[in-house]
N, C-alpha and C positions, 0 to 999 in steps of 0.2 A: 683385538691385537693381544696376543700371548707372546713373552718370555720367555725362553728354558734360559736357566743359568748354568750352565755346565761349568764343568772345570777348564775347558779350553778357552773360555768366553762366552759372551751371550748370543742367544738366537732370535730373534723376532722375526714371528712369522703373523702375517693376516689370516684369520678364517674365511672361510667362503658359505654364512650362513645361508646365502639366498639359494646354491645349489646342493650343498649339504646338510640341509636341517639338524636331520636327527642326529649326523657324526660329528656338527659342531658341538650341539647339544651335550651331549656323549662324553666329548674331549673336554668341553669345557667343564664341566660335574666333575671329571678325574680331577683337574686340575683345581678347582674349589677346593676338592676334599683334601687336596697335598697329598695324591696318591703317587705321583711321579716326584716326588721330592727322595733325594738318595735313589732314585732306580739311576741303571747306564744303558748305554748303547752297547747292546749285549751281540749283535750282529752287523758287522762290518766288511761290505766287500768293495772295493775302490773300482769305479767304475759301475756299478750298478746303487747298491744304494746303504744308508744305515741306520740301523732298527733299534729302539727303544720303549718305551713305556711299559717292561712289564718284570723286569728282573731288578734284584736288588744285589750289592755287592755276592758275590760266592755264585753267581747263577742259581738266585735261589729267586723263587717263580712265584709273584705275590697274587694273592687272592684276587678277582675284578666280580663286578658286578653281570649281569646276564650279557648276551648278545643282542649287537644289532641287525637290523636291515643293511645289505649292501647298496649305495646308493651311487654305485660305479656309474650307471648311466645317468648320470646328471650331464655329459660332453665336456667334461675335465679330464685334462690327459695327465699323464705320468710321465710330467720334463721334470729340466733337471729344476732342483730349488722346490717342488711340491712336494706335499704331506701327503702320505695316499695310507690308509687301515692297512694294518698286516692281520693274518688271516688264516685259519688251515685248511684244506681243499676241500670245505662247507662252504658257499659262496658267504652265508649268513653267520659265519663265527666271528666274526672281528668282536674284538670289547675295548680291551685301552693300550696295545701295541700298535705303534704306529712307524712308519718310514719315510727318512726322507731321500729321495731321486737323487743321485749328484752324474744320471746320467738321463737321456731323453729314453726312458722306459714305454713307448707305446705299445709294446706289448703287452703289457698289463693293464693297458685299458678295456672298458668293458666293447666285447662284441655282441653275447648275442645271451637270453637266458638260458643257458645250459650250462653244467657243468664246470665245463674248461670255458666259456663264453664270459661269464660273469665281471671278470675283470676286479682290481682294486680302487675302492673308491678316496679319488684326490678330494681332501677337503681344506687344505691350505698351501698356504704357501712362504717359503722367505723371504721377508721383506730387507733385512736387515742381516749379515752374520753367516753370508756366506762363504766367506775366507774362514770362519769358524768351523763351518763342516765339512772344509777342504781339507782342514788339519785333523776331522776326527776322519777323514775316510783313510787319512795317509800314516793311520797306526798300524802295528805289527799286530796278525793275529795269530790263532793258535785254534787247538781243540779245547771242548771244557768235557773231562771223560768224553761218555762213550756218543752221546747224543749230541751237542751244540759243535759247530764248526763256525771260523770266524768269527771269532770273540774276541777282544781285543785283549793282549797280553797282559795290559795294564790297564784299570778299569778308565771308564772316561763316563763320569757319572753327570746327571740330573742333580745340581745341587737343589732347585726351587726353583718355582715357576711361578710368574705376578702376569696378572691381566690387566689390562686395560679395557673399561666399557664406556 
């Protein structure tokens, strides 16, 4: 069981080590280290989903450690309330950004190993603190310059994150 403390309230979410080893693993390391302490939810769309773990206030874009394995076909889907890796169109780039669903995303499950097939892999879920990310998907966003769209106008940060084992 993990924590995010945000500024809206808290999140608790369950991992899913038995289907996602290596991205519980993964996630739980960032969060040892207090890498996601002060990052925010730097991508926000209502109705599909909202992304964090890798920006620090100013959309300034912190260092992570190597990449993992996508481990999309574990048969974890992308409803609403799951954690699924965010990714760039490498299936195997995820590191420590991750999203949460606040809609039934099966499209972004995994289909097949190809390319566009690959899918994002779900490795948690909210247990707790989902009227919390109801309130972060229903902020105003904006552009940050020329690249990021859906930022939220006002940050809505990661204060600390506690584990429970």
């Amino acid at each position: 069981m993990v924590t995010l403390h945000t500024t809206f309230g808290d999140i608790k979410i369950q991992l899913n080590t038995e289907k996602a080893p290596e991205t519980c693993a993964n996630f739980l390391q960032y969060c040892r280290d207090g890498f996601y302490n002060d990052t925010i939810f730097h991508r926000v769309i209502d109705g599909f989903m909202v992304q964090g773990g890798g920006m620090s206030s100013g959309m300034v874009e912190k260092e992570t450690r190597e990449t993992i394995k996508n481990e999309a076909s574990n048969g974890l889907s992308n409803k609403v309330g799951t954690l699924a890796m965010a990714r760039t169109m490498e299936p195997h780039s995820a590191s420590s950004q991750f999203f949460i669903n606040v809609n039934d995303n099966k499209f972004l499950d995994f289909k097949s190993e190809t390319p566009d097939g690959w899918g994002y892999c779900v490795f948690a879920e909210v247990v707790e603190g989902m009227d919390v990310v109801n309130k972060i998907k229903a902020v105003s966003t904006g552009n940050s310059g020329y690249v990021h769209q859906d930022v939220p106008v006002e940050d809505v940060a990661i204060n600390n994150v506690t584990i429970e084992e």
